[in-house]
VEXDREN-2710 file (C-alpha; in Angstrom, 1 decimal):
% VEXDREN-2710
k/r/px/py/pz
1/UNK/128.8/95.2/164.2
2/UNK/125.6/96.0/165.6
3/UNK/123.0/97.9/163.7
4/UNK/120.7/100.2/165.8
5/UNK/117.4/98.5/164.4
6/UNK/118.7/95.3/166.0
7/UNK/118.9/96.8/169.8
8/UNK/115.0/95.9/170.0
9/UNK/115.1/92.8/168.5
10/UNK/117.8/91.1/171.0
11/UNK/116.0/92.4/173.8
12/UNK/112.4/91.3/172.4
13/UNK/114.6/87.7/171.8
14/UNK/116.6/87.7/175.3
15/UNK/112.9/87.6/177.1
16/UNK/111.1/85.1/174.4
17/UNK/114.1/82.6/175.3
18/UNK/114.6/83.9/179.1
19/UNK/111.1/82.1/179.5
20/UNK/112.1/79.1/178.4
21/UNK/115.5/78.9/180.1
22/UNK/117.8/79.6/177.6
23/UNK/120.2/82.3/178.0
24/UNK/121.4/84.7/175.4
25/UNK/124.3/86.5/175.0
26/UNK/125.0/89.0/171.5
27/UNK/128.7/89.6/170.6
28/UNK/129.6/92.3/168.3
29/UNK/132.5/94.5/167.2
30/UNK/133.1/98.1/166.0
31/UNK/131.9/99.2/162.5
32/UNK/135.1/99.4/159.8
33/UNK/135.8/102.0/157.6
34/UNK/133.0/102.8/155.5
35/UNK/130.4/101.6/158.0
36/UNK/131.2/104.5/160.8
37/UNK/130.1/106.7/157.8
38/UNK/126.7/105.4/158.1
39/UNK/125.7/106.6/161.6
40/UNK/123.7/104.1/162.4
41/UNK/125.6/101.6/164.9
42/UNK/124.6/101.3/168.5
43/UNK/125.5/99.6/171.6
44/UNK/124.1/97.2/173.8
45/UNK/124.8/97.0/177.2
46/UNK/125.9/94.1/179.3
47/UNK/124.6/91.7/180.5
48/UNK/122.8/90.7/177.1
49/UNK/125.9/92.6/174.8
50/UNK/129.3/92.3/174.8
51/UNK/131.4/94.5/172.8
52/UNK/135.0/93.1/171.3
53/UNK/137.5/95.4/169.4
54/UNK/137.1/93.9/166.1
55/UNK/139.0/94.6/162.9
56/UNK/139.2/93.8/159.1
57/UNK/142.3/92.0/157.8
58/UNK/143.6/92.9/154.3
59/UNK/140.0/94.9/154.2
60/UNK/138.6/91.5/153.5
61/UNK/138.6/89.1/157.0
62/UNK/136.8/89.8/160.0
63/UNK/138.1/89.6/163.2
64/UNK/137.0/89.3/166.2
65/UNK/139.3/88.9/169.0
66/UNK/137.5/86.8/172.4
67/UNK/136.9/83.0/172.4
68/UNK/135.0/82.6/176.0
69/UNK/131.5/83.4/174.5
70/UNK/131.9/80.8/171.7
71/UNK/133.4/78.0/173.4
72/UNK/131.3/78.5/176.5
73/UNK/127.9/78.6/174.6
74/UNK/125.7/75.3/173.8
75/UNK/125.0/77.2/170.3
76/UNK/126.3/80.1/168.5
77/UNK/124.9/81.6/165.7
78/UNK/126.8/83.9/163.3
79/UNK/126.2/85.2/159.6
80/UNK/127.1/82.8/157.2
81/UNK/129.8/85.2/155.2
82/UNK/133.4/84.6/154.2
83/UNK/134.8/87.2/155.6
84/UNK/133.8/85.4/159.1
85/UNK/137.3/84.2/160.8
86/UNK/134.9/82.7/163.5
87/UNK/133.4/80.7/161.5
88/UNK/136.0/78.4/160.3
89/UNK/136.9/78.0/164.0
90/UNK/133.6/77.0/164.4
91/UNK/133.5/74.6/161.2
92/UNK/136.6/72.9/163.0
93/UNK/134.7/72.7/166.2
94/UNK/131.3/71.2/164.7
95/UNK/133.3/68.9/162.6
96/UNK/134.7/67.3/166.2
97/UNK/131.3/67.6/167.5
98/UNK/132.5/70.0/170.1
99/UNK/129.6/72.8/169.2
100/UNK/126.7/73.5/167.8
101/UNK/126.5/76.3/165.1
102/UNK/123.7/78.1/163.4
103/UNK/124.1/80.5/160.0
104/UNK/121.7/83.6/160.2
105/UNK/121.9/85.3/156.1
106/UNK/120.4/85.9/153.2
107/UNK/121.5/82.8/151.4
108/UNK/122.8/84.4/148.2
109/UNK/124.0/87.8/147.9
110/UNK/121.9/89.3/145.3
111/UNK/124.3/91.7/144.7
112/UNK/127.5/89.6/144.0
113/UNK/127.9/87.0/140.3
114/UNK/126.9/83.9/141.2
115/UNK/129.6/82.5/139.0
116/UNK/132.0/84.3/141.4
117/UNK/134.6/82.3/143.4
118/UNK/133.0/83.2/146.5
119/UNK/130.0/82.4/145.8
120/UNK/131.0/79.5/144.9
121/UNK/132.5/79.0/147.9
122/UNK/129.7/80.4/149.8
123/UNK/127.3/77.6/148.7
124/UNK/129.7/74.8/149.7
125/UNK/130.1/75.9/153.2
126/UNK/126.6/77.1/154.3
127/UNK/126.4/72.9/155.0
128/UNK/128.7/74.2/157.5
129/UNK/125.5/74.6/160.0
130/UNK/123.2/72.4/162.2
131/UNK/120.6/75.0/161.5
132/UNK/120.0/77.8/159.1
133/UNK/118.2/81.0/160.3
134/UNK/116.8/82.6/156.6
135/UNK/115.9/86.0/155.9
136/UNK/112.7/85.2/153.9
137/UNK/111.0/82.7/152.3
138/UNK/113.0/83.0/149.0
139/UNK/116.1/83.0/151.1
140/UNK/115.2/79.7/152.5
141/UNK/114.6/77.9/149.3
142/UNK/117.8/79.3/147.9
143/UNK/119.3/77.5/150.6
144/UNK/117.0/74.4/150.8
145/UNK/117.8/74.5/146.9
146/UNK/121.8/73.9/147.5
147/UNK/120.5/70.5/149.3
148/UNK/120.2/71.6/153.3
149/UNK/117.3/69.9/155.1
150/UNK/114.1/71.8/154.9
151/UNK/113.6/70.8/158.4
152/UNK/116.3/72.7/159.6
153/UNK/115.3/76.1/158.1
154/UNK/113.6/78.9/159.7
155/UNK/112.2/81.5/157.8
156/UNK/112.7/84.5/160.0
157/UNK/110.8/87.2/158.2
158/UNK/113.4/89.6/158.6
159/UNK/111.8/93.2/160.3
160/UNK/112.2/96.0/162.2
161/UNK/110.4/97.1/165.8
162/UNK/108.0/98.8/163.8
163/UNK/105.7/99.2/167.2
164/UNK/107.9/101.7/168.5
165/UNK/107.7/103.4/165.1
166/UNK/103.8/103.1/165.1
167/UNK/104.1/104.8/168.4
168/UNK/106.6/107.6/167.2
169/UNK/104.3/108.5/164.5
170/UNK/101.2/108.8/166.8
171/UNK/103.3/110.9/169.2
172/UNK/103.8/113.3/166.2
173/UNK/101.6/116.9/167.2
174/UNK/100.8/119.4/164.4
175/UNK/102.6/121.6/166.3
176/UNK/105.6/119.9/165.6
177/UNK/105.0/119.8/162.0
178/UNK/104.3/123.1/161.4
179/UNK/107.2/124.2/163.0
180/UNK/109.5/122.0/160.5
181/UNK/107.4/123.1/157.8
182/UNK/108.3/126.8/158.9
183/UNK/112.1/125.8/159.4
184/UNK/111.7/124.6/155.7
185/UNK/110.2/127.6/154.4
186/UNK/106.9/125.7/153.7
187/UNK/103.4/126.7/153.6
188/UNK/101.7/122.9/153.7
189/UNK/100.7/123.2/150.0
190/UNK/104.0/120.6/148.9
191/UNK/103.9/117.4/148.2
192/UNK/106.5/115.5/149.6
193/UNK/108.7/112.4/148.9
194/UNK/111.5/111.1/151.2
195/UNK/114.2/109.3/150.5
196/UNK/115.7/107.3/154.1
197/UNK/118.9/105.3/154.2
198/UNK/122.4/105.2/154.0
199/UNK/124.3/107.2/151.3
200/UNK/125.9/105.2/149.0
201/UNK/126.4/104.3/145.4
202/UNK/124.3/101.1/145.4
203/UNK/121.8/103.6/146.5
204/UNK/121.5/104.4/143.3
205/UNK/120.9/108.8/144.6
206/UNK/122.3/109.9/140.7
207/UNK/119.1/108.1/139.5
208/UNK/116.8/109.4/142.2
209/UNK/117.9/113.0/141.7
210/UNK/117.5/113.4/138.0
211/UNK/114.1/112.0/138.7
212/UNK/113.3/114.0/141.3
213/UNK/114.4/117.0/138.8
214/UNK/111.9/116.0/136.0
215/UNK/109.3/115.8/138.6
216/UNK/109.8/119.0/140.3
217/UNK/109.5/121.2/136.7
218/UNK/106.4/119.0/135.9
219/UNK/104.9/119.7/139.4
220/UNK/106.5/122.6/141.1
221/UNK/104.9/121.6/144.4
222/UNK/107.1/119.0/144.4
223/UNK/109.4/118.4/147.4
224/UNK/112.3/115.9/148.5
225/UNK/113.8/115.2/151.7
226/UNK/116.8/113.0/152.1
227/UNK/117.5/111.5/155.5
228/UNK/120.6/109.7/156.3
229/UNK/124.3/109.7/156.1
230/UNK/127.5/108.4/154.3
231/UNK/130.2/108.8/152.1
232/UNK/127.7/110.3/149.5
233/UNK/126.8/112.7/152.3
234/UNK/128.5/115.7/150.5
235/UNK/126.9/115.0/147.3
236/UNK/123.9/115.3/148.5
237/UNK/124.6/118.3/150.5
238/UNK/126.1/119.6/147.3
239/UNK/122.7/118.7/145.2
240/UNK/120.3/120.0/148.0
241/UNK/122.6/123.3/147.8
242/UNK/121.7/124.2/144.5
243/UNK/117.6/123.3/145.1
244/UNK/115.4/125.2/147.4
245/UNK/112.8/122.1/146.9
246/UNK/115.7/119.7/148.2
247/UNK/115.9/119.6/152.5
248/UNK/118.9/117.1/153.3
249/UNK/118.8/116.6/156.9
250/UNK/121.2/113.5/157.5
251/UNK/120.8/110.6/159.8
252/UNK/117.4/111.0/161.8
253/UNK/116.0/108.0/164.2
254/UNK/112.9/108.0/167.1
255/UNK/111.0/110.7/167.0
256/UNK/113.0/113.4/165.3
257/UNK/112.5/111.1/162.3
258/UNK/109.2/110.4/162.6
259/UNK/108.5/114.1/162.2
260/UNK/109.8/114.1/158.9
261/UNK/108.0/111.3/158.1
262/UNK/104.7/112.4/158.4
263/UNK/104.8/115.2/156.3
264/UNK/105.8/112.5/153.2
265/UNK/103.3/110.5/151.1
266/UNK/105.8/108.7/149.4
267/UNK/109.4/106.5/150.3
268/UNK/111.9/107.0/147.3
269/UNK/114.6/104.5/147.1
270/UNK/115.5/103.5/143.4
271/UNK/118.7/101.7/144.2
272/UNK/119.4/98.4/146.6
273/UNK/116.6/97.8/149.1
274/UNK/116.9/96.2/152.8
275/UNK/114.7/96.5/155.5
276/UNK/113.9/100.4/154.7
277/UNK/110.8/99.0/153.2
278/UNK/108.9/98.2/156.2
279/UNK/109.8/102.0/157.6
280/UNK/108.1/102.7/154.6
281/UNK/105.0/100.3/155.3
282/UNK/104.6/101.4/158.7
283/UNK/104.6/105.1/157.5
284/UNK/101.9/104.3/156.0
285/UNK/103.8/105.4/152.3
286/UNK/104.0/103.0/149.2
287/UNK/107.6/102.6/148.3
288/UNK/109.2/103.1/144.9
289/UNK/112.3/101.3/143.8
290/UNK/113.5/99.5/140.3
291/UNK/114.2/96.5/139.0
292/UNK/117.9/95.6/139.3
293/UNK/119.8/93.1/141.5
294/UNK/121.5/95.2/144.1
295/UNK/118.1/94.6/146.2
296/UNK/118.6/92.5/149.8
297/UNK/116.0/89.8/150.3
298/UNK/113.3/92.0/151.5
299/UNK/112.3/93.0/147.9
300/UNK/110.1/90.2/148.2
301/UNK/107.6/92.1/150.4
302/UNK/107.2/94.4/147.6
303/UNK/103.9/93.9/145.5
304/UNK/103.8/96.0/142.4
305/UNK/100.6/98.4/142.7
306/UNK/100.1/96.6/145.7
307/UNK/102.4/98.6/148.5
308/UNK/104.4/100.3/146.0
309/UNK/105.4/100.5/142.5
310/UNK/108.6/98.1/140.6
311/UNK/109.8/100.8/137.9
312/UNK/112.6/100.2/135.3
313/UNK/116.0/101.0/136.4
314/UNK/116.0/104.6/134.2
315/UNK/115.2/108.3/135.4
316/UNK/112.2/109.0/133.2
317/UNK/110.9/105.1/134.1
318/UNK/111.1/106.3/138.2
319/UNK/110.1/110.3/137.7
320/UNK/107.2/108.6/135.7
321/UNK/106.0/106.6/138.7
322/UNK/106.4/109.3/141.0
323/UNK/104.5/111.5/139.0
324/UNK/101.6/109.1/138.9
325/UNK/101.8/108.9/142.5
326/UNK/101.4/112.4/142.2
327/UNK/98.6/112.8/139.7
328/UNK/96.2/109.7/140.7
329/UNK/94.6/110.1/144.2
330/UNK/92.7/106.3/143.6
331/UNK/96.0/105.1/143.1
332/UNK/97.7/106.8/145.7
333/UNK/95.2/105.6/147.9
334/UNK/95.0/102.2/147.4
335/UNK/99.1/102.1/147.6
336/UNK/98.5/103.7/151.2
337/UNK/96.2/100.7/152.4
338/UNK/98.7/98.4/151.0
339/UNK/101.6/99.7/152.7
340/UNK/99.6/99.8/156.4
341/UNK/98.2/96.3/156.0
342/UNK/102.2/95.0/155.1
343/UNK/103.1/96.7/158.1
344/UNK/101.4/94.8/160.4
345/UNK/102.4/91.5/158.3
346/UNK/106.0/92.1/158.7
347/UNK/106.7/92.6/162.7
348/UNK/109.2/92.3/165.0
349/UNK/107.0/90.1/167.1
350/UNK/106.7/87.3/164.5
351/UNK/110.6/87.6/163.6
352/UNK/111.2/86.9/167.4
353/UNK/108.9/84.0/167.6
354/UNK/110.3/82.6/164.5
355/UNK/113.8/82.9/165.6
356/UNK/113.4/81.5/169.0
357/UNK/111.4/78.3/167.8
358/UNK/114.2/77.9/165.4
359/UNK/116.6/78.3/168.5
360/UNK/114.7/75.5/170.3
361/UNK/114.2/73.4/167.6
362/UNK/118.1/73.3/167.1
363/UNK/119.2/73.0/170.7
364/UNK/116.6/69.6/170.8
365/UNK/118.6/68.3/168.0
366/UNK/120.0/64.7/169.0
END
């Protein structure tokens, strides 16, 4: 499936390798159940995209039903996951020497045992590759760790466009914020947090709530917004219901959620982190999160009292960080600078340069 933060990426790729004659072509297929919940899949148009009916076997093996774009291309590169049909075909395939195949992951799932019989299996098969495309820098040891050649790694710093976020945020007028501070029922005295992502348990929302709770009757200025959507959506439609303070406002992207951005000055998200964190960054807003292993592999951008704060994985631990947000301007500050100089650290310009010298390095292979 094809995540809307990807459109600009693929099209930021499809001209880095345009100009050095290779050709690109990105398959996808439609969200399952549980993902259409989200609201956040796109579509990319053809020439560069090419949508395919896909569906989930048993709930647990993906399909997806063409074979011209693989067996036409000189490489294809695919997520290394189990539940990938394609990618046995493709293990046949490179076996004979018939194709060339790259794995694009995280390495590990942080959020599965290791001991697990997938896993397990997992780490036997990402040899399955002629060149692995990692997340991050820890996601490429994990994998260099397992015994794959360094050489063949690419560390893809994993990001979002964050220029055309940059330039959202600029675009914002205080015209516009007023008038969502009047839709609100603000007067510009509150200080707000957001919370931004999809609504699900690993999001770890019961722990963010009865935070948010303590804060608000220690600082009754305190407000929350919660953007996205999911199969939480109702809870949180239920929790806001009951809270004046609380403004849910469901999925938001481009402008319209830059809006609500700027009137934050700090990014909640206490349960399993993902590339949220650089929305955050480029906001200009230290992010808050806790220590538990349901994080994806961009927790490593996170530096404690840095760009954010690590808090234990408890309610008073997380309302206790927020509060010192709150409470200490230096702090606050400091977090602020720290969060605007990752930004420009983490960008989708470096992620496509990385990824297209890993796709030349691979196609030169002998």
């Amino acid at each position: 499936m094809l995540k809307h933060y990807r459109v600009p990426f693929f099209r930021e790729l499809d001209k880095a390798l345009a100009a050095e004659g290779i050709g690109l072509l990105v398959v996808y297929g439609t969200p399952w159940r549980g993902e259409v919940e989200r609201g956040d899949h796109a579509d990319l148009p053809g020439p560069l995209g090419m949508k395919a009916n896909s569906s989930m076997l048993l709930g647990k093996l993906l399909l997806i039903p063409v074979l011209r774009p693989w067996l036409r291309a000189d490489l294809v590169v695919v997520e290394h996951a189990n539940k990938n049909l394609l990618n046995y075909l493709l293990a046949i395939l490179r076996g004979l020497r018939l194709k060339r195949v790259a794995f694009w992951s995280h390495g590990r799932d942080r959020q599965a045992d290791s001991a697990s019989v997938g896993e397990r299996f997992k780490r036997r098969t990402l040899h399955w590759a002629d060149w692995w495309f990692a997340y991050t820098a820890e996601s490429a040891a994990y994998v260099a760790a397992q015994g794959y050649p360094k050489d063949r790694i690419t560390v893809v710093e994993n990001a979002i466009d964050t220029r055309a976020l940059r330039a959202d945020l600029d675009a914002v007028s205080e015209v516009e914020l007023q008038a969502i501070r009047t839709a609100f029922g603000w007067n510009g005295t509150e200080q707000v947090a957001v919370f931004c992502g999809s609504l699900y348990r690993n999001k770890r929302l019961d722990l963010l709530f009865e935070a948010a709770d303590r804060v608000q009757r220690e600082v009754p200025a305190f407000r929350l917004i919660v953007i996205g959507g999911g199969p939480l959506a109702e809870a949180v439609a239920e929790f806001a219901r009951h809270r004046a303070w609380v403004q849910a406002v469901g999925p938001k992207f481009g402008h319209e959620k830059s809006v609500i951005l700027k009137l934050a000055c700090m990014w909640l998200n206490p349960g399993a982190l993902g590339l949220g964190i650089l929305d955050a960054f480029c906001a200009g807003m230290p992010l808050l999160t806790t220590r538990q292993s349901t994080h994806g592999p961009e927790i490593e951008y996170l530096q404690h009292e840095v760009n954010g704060l690590l808090l234990d994985d408890a309610p008073e631990a997380y309302a206790d960080g927020m509060l010192r947000l709150l409470r200490d301007g230096d702090l606050a500050a400091r977090l602020r600078e720290g969060a605007v100089a990752s930004a420009q650290r983490y960008s989708i310009e470096t992620m496509v340069r990385n990824f297209s010298n890993g796709v030349r390095a691979c196609l030169s292979l002998s």
